[in-house]
N, C-alpha and C positions, 0 to 999 in steps of 0.2 A: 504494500500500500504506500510505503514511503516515496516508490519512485513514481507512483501517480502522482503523489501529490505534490512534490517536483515539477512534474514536467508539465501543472498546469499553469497556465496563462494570470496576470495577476486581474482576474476577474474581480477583485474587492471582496467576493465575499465566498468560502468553499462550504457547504453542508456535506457530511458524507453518512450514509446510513449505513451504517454498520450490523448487518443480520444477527452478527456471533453475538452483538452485545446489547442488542434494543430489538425489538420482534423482529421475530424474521419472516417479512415479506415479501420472498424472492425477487426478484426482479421490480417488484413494486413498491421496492425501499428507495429508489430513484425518485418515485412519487410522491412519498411519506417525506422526503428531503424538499422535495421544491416546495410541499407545503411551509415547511421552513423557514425558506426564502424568502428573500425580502424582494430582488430582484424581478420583473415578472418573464423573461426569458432566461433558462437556464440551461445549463450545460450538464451534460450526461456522456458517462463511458461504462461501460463494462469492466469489473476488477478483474479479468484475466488480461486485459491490452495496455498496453502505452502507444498513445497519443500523441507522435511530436504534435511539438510548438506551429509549425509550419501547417501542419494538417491543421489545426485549434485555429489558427489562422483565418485560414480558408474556409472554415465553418461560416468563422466569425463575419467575412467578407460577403458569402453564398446568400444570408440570411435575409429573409424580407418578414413583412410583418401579416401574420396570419398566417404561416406556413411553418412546419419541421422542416429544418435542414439536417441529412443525417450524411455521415461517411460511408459510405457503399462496404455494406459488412456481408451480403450474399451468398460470397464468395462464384464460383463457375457455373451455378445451381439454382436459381432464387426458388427450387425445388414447391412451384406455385405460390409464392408469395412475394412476388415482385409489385404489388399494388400498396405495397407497405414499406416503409421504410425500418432496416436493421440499424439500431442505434449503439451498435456495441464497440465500433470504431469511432465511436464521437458522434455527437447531433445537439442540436438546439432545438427546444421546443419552448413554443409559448404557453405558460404557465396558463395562463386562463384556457387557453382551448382545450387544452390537455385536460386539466378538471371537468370543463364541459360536456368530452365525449366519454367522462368516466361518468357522468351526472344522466348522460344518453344513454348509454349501457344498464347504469342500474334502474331509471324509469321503466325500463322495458321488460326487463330480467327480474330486478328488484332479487338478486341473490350475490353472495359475494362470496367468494370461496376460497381455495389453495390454488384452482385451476386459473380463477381472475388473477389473483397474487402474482403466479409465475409468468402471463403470457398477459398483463396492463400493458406492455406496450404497441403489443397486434391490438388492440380493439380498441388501442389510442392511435396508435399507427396510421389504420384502415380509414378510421374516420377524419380527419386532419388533414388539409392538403399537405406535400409533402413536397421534394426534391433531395434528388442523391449527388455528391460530391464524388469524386472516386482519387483518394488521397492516402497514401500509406500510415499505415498503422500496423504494429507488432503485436502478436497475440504469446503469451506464455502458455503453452500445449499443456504442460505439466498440469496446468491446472487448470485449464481448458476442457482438458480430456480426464478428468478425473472421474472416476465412478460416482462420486457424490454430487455431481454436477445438474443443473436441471433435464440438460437436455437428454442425458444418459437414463432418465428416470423412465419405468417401464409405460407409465401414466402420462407421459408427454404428449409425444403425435399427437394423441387424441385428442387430449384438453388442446392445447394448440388449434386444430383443424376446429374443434367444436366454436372457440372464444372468435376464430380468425372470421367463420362465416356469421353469428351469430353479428360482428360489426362490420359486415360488407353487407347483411341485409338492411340495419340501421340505415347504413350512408346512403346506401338506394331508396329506401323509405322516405329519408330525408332531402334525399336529391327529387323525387317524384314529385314532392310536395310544394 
């Protein structure tokens, strides 16, 4: 963690959520943090990467107002989820829309669970306009690829595919409308 937070940018202000030592809400401790915040665009990465400065840059540059900017995290595969942006290589999101389309999700669903928890950022993703940078970023495997991992979990795919269409029918709902 030390060298994340090195090689961020001096934003003014860093929140980090820490799952090991305040709930752990997988992937939705990013969220639990920009609540936090005071800023209303915030910055997010994934704790297995480092981020140059260069890349944080170019976020920062990409950015317009009402949109996620994310680092093209894919990889050769967007293995059907290229309508969403991977934030794991770095992204900005606007704090209010990002609440908004979690305020859209639970109106609808009106349930909140481990499967929200882990994949808050598909069914913040999906719904949020978006744009991808494609900007290198280093991922540490060791712990990327660790068994304990979300993505390794037998319960993934599915929660994933279920949370993914469940905010692509939203957005079309709300695009129809």
């Amino acid at each position: 963690m030390e060298r994340i937070l090195e090689s961020l940018l001096p934003y003014g202000e860093v929140v980090v959520w820490d799952n090991s030592k305040a709930d752990d809400f997988k992937t939705a401790g990013r969220f639990a943090a920009m609540s936090l915040a005071k800023n209303m665009i915030c910055y997010t990465q994934d704790d297995d990467v480092l981020v140059p400065r260069a890349t944080q840059e170019a976020l920062l540059r990409e950015w317009e107002p009402g949109m996620t900017v994310a680092n093209y995290g894919h990889g050769e595969n967007d293995g059907g989820y290229g309508d969403l942006p991977l934030v794991c290589g770095g992204g900005l999101f606007d704090k209010a829309l990002a609440f908004m389309a979690i305020d859209a999700y639970l109106s609808e669903y009106q349930e909140w669970g481990r499967d929200e928890d882990a994949y808050i950022d598909f069914l913040v993703g999906v719904q949020v306009p978006f744009k991808h940078i494609h900007e290198p970023f280093e991922i540490n495997y060791p712990i990327a690829q660790h068994p304990s991992r979300l993505v390794n979990q037998p319960w993934a795919a599915e929660a994933k595919r279920r949370i993914t269409e469940r905010a692509r029918a939203l957005r079309f709902s709300r695009a129809a409308a």
